[in-house]
C-alpha positions as CSV (number, residue, x, y, z in Angstrom):
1,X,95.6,67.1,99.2
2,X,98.5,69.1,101.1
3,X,97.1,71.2,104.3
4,X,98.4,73.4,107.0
5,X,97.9,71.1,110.2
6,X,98.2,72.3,114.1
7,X,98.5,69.7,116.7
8,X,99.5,71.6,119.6
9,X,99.1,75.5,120.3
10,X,102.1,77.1,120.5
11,X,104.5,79.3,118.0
12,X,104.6,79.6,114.6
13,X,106.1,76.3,114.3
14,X,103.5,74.4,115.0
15,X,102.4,74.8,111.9
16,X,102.7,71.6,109.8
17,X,102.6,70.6,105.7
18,X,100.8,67.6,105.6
19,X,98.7,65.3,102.9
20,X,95.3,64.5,104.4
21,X,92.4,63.4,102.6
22,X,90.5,65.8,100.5
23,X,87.2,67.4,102.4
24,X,84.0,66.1,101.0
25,X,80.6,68.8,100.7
26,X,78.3,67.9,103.1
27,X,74.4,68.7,102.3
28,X,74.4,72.0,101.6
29,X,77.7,72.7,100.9
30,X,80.8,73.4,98.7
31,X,83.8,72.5,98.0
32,X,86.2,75.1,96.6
33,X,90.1,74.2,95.1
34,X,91.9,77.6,97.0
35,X,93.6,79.8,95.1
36,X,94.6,82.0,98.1
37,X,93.9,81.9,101.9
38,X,94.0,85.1,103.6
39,X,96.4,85.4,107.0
40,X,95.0,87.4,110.0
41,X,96.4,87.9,113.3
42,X,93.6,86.0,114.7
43,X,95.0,83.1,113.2
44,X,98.0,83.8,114.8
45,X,96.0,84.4,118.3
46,X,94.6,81.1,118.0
47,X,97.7,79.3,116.6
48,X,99.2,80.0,120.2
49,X,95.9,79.7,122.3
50,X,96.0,82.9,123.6
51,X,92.7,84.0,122.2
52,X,90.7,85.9,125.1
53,X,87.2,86.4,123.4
54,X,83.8,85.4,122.8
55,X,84.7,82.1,121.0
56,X,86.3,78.8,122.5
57,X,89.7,78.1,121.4
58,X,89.6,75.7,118.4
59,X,89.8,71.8,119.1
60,X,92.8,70.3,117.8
61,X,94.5,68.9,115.7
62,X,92.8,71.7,112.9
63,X,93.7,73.2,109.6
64,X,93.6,77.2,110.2
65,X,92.2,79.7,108.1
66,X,89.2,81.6,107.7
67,X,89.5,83.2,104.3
68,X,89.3,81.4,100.8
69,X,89.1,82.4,97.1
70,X,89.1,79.8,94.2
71,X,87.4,77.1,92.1
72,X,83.9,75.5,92.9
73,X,85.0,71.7,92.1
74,X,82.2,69.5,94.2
75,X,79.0,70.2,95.2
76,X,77.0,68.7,98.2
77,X,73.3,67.3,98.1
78,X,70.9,70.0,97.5
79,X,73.2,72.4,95.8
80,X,72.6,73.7,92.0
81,X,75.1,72.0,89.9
82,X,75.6,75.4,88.3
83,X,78.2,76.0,91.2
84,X,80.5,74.0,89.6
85,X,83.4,76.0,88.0
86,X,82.2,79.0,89.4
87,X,84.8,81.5,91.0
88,X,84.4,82.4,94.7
89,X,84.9,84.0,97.9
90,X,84.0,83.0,100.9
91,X,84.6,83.8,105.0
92,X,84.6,80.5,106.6
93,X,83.4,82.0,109.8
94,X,85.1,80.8,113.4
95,X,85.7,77.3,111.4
96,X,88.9,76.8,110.5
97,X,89.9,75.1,107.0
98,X,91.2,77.7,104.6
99,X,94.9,76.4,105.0
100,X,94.6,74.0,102.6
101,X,94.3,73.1,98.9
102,X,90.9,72.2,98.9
103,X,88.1,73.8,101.6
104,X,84.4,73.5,102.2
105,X,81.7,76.2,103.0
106,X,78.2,76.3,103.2
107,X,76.6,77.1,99.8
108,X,75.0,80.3,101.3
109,X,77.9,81.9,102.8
110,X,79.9,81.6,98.8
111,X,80.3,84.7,96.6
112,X,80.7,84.5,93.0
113,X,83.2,86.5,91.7
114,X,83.3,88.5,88.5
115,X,86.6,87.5,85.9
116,X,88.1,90.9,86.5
117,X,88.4,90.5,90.2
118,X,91.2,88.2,91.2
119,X,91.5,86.0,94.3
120,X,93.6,87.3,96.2
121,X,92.3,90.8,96.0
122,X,88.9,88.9,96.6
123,X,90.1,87.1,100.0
124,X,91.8,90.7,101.4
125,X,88.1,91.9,101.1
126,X,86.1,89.2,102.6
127,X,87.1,89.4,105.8
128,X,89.0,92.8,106.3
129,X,86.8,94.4,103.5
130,X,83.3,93.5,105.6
131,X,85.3,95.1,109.2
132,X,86.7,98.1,107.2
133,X,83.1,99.6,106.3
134,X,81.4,98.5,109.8
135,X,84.2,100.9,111.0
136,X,83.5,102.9,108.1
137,X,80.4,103.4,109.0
138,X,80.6,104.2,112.5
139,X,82.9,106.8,112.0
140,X,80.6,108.8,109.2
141,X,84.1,110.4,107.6
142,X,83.1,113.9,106.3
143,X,85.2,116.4,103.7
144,X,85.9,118.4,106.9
145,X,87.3,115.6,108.6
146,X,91.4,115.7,109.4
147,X,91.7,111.9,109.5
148,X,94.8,109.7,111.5
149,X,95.0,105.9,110.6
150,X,97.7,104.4,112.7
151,X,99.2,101.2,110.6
152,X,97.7,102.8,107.3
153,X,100.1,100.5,105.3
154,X,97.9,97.4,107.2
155,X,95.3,95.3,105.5
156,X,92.7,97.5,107.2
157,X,94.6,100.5,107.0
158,X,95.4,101.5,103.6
159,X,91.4,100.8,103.3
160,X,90.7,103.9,105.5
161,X,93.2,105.8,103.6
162,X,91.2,105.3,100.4
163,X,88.1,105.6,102.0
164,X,88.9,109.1,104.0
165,X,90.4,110.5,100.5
166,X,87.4,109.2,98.5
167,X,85.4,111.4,101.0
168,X,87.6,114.5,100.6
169,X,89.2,114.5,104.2
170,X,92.7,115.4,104.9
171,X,94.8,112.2,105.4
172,X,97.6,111.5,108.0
173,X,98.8,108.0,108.0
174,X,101.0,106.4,110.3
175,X,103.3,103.5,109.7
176,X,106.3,101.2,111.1
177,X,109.3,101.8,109.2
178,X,110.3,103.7,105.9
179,X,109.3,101.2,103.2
180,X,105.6,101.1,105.0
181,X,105.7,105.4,105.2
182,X,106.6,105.5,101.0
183,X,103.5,102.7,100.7
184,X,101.1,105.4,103.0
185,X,102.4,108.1,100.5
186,X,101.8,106.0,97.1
187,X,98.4,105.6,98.6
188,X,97.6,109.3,98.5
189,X,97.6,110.1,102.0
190,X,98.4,113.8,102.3
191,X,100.9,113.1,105.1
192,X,102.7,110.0,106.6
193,X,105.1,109.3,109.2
194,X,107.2,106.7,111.0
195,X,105.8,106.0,114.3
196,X,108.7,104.1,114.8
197,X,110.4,107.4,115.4
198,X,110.3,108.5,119.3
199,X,109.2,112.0,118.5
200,X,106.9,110.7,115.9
201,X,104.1,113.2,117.2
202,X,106.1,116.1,116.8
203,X,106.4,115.5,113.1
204,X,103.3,114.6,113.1
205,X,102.3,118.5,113.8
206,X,104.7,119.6,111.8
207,X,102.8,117.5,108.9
208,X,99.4,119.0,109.8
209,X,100.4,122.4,110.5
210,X,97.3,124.4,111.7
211,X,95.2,121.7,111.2
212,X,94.2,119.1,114.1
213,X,92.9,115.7,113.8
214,X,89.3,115.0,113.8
215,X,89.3,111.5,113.7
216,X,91.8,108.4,114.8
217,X,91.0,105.2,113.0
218,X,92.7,103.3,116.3
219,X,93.1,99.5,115.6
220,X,96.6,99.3,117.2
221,X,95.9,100.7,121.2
222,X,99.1,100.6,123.4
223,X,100.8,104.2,123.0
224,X,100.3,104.8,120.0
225,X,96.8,104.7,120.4
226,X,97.1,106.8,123.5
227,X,99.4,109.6,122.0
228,X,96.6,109.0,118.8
229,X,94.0,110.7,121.4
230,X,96.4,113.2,123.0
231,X,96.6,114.7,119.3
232,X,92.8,115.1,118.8
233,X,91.5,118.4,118.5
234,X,88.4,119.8,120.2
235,X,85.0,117.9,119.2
236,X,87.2,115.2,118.2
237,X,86.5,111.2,118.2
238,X,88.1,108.2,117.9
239,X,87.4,104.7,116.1
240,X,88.7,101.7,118.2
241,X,88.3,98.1,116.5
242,X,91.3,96.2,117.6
243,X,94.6,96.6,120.1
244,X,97.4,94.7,117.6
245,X,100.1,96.4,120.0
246,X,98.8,93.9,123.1
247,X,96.3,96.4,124.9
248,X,93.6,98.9,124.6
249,X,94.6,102.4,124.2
250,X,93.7,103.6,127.8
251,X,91.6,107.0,128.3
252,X,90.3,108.8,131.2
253,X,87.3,110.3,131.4
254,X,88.7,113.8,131.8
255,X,90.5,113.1,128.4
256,X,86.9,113.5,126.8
257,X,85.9,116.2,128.9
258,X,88.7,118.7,127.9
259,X,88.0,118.6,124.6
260,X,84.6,117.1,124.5
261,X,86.1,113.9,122.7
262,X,83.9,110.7,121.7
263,X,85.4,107.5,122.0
264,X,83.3,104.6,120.0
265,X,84.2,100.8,118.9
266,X,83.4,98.4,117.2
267,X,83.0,95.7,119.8
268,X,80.8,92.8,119.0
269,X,78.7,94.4,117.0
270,X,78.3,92.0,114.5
271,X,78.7,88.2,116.5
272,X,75.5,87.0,116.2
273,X,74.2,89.5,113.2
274,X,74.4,87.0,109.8
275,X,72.5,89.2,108.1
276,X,74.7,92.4,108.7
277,X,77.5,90.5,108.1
278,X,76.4,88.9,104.6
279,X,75.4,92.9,103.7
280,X,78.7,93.8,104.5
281,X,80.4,91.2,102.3
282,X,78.6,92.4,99.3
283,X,79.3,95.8,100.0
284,X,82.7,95.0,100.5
285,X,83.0,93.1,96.8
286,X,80.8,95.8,95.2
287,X,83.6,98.5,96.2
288,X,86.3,96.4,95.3
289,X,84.4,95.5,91.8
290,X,84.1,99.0,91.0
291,X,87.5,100.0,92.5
292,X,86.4,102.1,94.9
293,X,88.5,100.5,97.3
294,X,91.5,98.9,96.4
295,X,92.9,96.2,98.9
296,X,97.1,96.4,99.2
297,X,98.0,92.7,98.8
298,X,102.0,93.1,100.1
299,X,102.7,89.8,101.4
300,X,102.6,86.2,99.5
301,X,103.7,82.8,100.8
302,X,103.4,79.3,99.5
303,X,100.7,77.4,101.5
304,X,103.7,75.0,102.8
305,X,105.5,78.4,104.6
306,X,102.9,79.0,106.6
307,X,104.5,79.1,109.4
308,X,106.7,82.0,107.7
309,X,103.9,83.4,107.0
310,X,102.8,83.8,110.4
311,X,106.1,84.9,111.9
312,X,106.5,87.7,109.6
313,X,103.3,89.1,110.7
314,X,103.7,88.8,114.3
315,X,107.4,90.6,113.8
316,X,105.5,93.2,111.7
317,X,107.5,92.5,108.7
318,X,104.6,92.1,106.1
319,X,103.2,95.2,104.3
320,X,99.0,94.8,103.1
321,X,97.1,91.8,103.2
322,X,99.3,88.2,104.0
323,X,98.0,85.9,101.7
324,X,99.0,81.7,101.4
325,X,98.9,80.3,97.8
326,X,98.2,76.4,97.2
């Protein structure tokens, strides 16, 4: 089979197409033929070796990829033939593996998948899905809310979007760049601006005009996460799961003491939790099988560009969920 191989950290391009031998199930196991292979930019964090977390960096040389949809088409010892030919999802945890044609996951950790829900839809919910409604929950969106999602156009994003609407809460989305604004709008958010735009804020106001957010969905940090708070009204609180502009967004404790603010995150509230996290997956599949949330799939690359693939996210340049297809 043809994989994605890494024998060095370092950029994008060392990412290499290569024929390896197919991965056998061990006991317990299966083997699913990919159909897509999500791209997240912790792969790209651990592609360069820069990852600053709970978990080593990954011992090379490794095939990346956490994320996997397709075909049950081997089984390992002590797993039900009845796997075979069966349609799955699966999160491949901190193992890597999913950048390839052919990937193996424990038995337990395998979703079936109904015919009307497609793989790649499948993969953007596995992961991102599961971390959408841990966030989702945290933050208890109400129909009074006034809701701002900075990169509403991402993966995790236009999930909040949905959500916050679904819950009758005014909607401000934020987004890089035109085409990424009119894709906050198509969702149904009720307002959406560039922050690209210097005096992005202001418009921001103008947008909302009486109203104040209530609650910043803040998985980007840096200054936009920063300004994100400034804009809260009083009582207001604010959602932080992630930094993808390089750093936390930086508060003061006065900042929560004018207002009376409430800064939360996510943190590691799930490392070590199986349970939570297998709960979360099948919430995550049940709203996507009901389409109650609707993941936004913008980005596609052939499994041997990706490298391209993870360029384009690190640049920004991808819109949704970044998928790889065999």
């Amino acid at each position: 089979m043809y994989a994605i191989r890494q024998h060095a950290f370092g950029p994008p391009d060392t990412l290499r197409y290569e024929q390896v031998p197919d991965p056998e199930p061990a006991e317990g196991q299966v083997r699913i033929a990919v159909r897509a292979a999500g791209v997240h930019l912790v792969d790209t964090v651990l592609r360069a070796g820069s990852y600053d977390g709970k978990f080593p960096d990954p011992e090379l040389p490794m095939t990346p990829g956490r994320e996997v949809a397709g075909v049950v088409d081997a089984v390992g010892d002590g797993v039900d033939q009845g796997w075979l030919g069966a349609r799955v999802v699966a999160h491949l945890g901190w193992a890597s593996g999913g950048y390839a044609e052919r990937a193996v996951v424990a038995a337990r950790s395998a979703h079936r998948l109904p015919d009307e829900v497609g793989f790649d839809a499948a993969v953007a919910m596995i992961g991102t899905g599961r971390t959408a409604l841990a966030v989702l929950d945290l933050a208890a969106v109400t129909s009074a809310d006034v809701v701002l999602v900075p990169s509403a156009a991402g993966g995790l994003g236009n999930l909040f979007v949905q959500a916050a609407l679904g819950a009758g809460a005014f909607v401000a989305g934020l987004a890089g760049g035109p085409e990424k604004v009119e894709r906050v709008r198509a969702l149904g958010a009720d307002a959406a601006v560039d922050y690209l735009e210097p005096d992005w804020p202001d418009r921001l106001r103008a947008a909302l005009g009486d109203r104040e957010p209530s609650l910043v969905f803040d998985g980007v940090g840096g200054e936009v996460g920063r300004r994100s708070l400034q804009l809260l009204g009083v009582g207001g609180r604010q959602v932080i799961f992630g930094w993808t502009a390089g750093t936390p967004t930086r508060f003061e404790t006065e900042d929560l003491l004018e207002k009376g603010l409430t800064v939360t995150s996510l943190g590691p509230r799930l490392i070590g939790r199986p349970e939570v996290i297998r709960a979360l997956e099948l919430r995550s599949l049940s709203e996507l099988a009901a389409g109650r949330l609707v993941p936004l799939v913008g980005s596609r690359f052939p499994l041997a560009k990706a490298a391209e693939a993870h360029a384009a996210l690190e640049s920004r340049g991808t819109v949704g969920k970044v998928l790889l297809e065999p």
